[in-house]
ZATI-679644 format. One record per residue (C-alpha): residue in one letter; x, y, z. Coordinates in nm, 2 decimals. Layout:
<pts>
code:xx:yy:zz
a:X:Y:Z
...
</pts>
This chain:
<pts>
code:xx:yy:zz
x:-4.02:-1.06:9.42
x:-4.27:-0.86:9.58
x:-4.64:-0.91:9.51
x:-4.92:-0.65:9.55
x:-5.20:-0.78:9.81
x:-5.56:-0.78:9.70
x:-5.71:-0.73:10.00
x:-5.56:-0.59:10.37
x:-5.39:-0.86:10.56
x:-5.49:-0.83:10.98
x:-5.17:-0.77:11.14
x:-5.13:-1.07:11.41
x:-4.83:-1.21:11.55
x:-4.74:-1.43:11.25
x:-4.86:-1.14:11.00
x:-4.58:-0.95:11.16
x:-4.31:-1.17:11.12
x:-4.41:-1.27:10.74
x:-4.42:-0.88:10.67
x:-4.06:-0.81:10.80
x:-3.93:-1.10:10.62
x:-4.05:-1.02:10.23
x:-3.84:-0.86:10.05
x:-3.98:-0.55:9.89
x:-3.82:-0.39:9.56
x:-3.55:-0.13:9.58
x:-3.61:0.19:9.50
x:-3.48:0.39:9.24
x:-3.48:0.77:9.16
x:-3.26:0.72:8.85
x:-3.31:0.52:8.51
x:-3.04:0.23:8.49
x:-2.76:0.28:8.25
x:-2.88:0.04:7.98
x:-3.25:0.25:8.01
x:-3.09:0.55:8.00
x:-2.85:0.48:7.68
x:-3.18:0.35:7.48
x:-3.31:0.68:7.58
x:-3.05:0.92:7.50
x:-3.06:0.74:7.16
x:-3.42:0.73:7.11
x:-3.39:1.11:7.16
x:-3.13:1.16:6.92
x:-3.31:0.96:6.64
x:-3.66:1.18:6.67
x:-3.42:1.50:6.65
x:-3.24:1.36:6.31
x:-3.64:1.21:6.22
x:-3.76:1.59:6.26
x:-3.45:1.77:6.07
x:-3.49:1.51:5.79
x:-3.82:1.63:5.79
x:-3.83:1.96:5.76
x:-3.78:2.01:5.45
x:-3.57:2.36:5.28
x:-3.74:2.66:5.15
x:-3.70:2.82:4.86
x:-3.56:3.12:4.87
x:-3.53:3.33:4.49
x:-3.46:3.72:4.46
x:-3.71:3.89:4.26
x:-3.65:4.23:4.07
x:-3.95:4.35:4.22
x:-4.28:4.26:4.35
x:-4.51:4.17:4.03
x:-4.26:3.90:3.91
x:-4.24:3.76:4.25
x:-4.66:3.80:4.18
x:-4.61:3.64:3.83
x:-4.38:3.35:3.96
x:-4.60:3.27:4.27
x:-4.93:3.26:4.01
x:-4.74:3.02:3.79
x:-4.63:2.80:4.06
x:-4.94:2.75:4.19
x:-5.11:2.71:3.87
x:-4.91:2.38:3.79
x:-4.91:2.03:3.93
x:-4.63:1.84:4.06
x:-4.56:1.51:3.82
x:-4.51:1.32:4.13
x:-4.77:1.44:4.39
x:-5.06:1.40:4.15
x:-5.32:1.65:4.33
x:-5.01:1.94:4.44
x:-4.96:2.22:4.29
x:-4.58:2.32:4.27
x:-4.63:2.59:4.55
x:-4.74:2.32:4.74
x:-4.52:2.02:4.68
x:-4.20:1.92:4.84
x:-4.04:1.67:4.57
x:-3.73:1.69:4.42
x:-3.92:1.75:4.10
x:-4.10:2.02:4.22
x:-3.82:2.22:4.36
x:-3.68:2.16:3.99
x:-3.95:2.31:3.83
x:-3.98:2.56:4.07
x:-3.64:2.70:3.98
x:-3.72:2.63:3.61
x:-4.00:2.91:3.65
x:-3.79:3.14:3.83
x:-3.52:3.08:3.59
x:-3.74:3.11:3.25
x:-3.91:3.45:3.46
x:-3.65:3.63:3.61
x:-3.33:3.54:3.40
x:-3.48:3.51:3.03
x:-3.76:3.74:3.10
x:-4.04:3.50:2.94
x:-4.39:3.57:2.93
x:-4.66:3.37:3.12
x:-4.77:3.21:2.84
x:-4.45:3.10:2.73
x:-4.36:2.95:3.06
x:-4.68:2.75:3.06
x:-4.58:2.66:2.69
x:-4.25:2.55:2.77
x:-4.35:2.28:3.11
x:-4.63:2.20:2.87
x:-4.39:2.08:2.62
x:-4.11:1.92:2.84
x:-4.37:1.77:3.08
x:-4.68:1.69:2.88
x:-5.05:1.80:2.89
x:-5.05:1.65:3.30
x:-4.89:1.94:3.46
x:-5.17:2.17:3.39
x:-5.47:2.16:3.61
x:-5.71:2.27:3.33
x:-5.53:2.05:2.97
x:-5.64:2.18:2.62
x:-5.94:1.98:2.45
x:-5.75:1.77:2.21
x:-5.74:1.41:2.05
x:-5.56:1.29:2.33
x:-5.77:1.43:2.63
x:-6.09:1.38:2.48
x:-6.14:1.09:2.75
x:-6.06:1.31:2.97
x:-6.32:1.63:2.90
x:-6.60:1.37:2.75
x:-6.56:1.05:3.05
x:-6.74:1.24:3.30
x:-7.07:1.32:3.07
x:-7.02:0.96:2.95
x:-7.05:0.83:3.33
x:-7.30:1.08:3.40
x:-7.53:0.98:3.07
x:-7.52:0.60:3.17
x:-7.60:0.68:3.53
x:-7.91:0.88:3.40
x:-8.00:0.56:3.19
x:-7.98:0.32:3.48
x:-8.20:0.56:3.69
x:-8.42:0.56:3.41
x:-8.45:0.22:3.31
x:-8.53:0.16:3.72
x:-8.77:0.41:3.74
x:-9.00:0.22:3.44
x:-8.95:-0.10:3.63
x:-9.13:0.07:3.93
x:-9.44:0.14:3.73
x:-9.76:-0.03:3.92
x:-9.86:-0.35:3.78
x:-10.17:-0.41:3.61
x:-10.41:-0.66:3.76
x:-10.66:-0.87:3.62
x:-11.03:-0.85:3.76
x:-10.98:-1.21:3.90
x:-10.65:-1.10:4.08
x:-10.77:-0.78:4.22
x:-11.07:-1.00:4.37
x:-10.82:-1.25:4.51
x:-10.60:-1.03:4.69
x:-10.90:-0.81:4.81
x:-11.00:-1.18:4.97
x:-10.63:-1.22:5.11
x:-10.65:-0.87:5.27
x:-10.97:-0.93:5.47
x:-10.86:-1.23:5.58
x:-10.54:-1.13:5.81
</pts>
């Protein structure tokens, strides 16, 4: 196989002869077959990766443009069950696109209000699909945790600020580390 030379060789009688006799690689302006089958594949699996992807749009016929207003309001004002932090505008789960049409359908085909859409996910999916929950028994932990953390951080500060407080010396003490301080 042909190796690379570090440094020039000094082309002398013998140089000349070893030169024509190693065999240098041939050259090749196409891919081999087995090179160019992993690639065609290759290819084909990042085109069926990106269309697997992409995921559909929704597409819904509105009677006019304030539903379409109402229905986009709603759908961002919920969260997905699965994506935790989405809002249903913004989520691409299979749950999502449910609800999605759910809203579309309770809107446009049984001509709900607002408040009764959010009444009716409320209901079917619990107090976690709304961004802001009711105050209630069962979210108190949830509307009261963050003053409790908050109130026992203000505490710890606290309690480490009184440690901080200067320490009272004796006479005797003061004198001794006045002596230790003029010595060094």
């Amino acid at each position: 196989m042909f190796r690379h030379e570090p440094f020039p060789v000094r082309i002398g009688a013998g140089n000349l002869r070893a030169m024509k006799l190693r065999r240098r690689p041939p050259l090749r302006s196409q891919p081999s077959g087995a090179f160019r089958g992993w690639l065609v594949g290759l290819c084909l699996l990042c085109g069926a990766a990106s269309a697997l992807a992409a995921s559909p749009v929704d597409v819904y016929d509105f009677p006019d443009s304030e539903v379409e207003a109402r229905y986009r309001a709603l759908v961002a004002e919920f969260r997905c069950p699965k994506c935790l932090n989405t809002n249903l505008a913004g989520s691409d789960a299979p749950i999502a696109k449910d609800l999605r049409a759910a809203v579309h359908r309770l809107i446009v085909e049984e001509g709900r209000s607002d408040q009764e859409v959010r009444d009716y996910l409320q209901a079917r999916y619990g107090d976690f699909v709304l961004y802001d929950p009711p105050f209630k028994a069962a979210t108190l932990a949830l509307w009261l945790g963050p003053l409790i953390f908050v109130g026992i951080g203000l505490g710890l500060l606290a309690g480490r600020w009184r440690r901080r407080q200067p320490a009272h010396l004796s006479d005797a003490d003061r004198a001794r580390l006045q002596r230790l301080l003029d010595e060094a």
